[in-house]
C-alpha positions as CSV (number, residue, x, y, z in Angstrom):
1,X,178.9,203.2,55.1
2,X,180.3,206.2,53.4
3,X,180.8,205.9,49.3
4,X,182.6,208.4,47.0
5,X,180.4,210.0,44.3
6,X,181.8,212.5,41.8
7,X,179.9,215.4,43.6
8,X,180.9,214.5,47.4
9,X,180.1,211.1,49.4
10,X,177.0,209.0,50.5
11,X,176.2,208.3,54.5
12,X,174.2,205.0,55.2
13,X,172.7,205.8,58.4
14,X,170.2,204.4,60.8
15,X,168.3,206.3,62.6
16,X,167.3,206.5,66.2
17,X,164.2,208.9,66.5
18,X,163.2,210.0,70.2
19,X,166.3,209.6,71.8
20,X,167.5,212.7,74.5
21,X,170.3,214.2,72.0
22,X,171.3,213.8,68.6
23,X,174.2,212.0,68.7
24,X,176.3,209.0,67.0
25,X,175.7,205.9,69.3
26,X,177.7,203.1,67.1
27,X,177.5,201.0,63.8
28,X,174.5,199.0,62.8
29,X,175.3,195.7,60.9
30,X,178.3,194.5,59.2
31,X,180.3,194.5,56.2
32,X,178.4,196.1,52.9
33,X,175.1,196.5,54.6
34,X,176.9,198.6,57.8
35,X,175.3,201.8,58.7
36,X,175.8,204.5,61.6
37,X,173.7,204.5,64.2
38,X,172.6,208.1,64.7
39,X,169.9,208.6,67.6
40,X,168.0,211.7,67.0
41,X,166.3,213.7,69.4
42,X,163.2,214.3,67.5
43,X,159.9,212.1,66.7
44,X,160.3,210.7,63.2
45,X,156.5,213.1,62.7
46,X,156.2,214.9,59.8
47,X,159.6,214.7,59.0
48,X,161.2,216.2,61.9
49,X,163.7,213.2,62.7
50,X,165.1,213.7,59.3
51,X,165.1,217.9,59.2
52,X,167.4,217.1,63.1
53,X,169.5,214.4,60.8
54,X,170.2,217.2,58.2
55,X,171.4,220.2,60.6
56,X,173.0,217.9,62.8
57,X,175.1,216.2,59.4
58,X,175.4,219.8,58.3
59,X,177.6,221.0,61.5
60,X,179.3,217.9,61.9
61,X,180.8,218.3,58.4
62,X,180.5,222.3,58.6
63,X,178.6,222.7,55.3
64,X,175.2,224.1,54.3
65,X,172.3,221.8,54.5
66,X,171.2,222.5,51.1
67,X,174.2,220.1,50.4
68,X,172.4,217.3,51.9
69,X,169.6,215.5,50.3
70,X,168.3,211.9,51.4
71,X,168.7,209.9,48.4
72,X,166.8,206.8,50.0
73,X,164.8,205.8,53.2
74,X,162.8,209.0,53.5
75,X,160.2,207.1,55.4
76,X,162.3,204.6,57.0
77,X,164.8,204.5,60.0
78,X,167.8,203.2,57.4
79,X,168.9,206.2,54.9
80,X,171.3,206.7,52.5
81,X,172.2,210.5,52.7
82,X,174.0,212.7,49.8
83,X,177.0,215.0,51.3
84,X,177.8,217.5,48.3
85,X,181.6,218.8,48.8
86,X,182.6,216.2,50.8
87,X,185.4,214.0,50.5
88,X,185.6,210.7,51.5
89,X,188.5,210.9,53.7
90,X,187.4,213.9,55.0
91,X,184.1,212.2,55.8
92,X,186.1,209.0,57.7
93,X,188.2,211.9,59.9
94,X,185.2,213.5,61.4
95,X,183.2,210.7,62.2
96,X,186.0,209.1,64.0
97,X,186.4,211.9,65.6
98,X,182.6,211.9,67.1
99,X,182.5,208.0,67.5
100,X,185.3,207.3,69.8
């Protein structure tokens, strides 16, 4: 679910679009394929599901969302984020904290 790269980590995450609030419901799958389950409170129209993904990801990890791309899944509820300046462990530490 989260992968070191040598400019910051990668997020696989499954989206939710339409739910009430943005929030991080759980883990989808198991083993390498795991993602986090992220429900989204926007329509996945035009983009807006993934523009809420990217501020939400951006004050979760407190860093400026021109450090997140979507490397993969654009158009598709599974997505493999980019988190520039992140760390891996420091990535594990603040989605624990929101998960549980």
């Amino acid at each position: 679910m989260i992968r070191a790269t040598p400019t910051g980590v990668t997020l696989a995450v499954r989206a939710q679009p339409g739910a009430k609030k943005t929030a991080i419901t759980g883990v989808y799958g198991e083993g390498a394929t795991a993602q986090f389950k992220i429900a989204v409170n926007a329509p996945p129209i035009e983009g807006r599901a993934n523009s809420a993904l990217i501020i939400f990801l951006a004050e979760l990890f407190a860093i400026p969302r021109n450090k997140i791309e979507i490397v993969t899944g654009e158009l598709s509820r599974s997505k493999v984020f980019l988190l520039r300046g992140v760390t891996q462990e420091g990535a594990r530490s603040k989605l624990s904290e929101r998960m549980y």
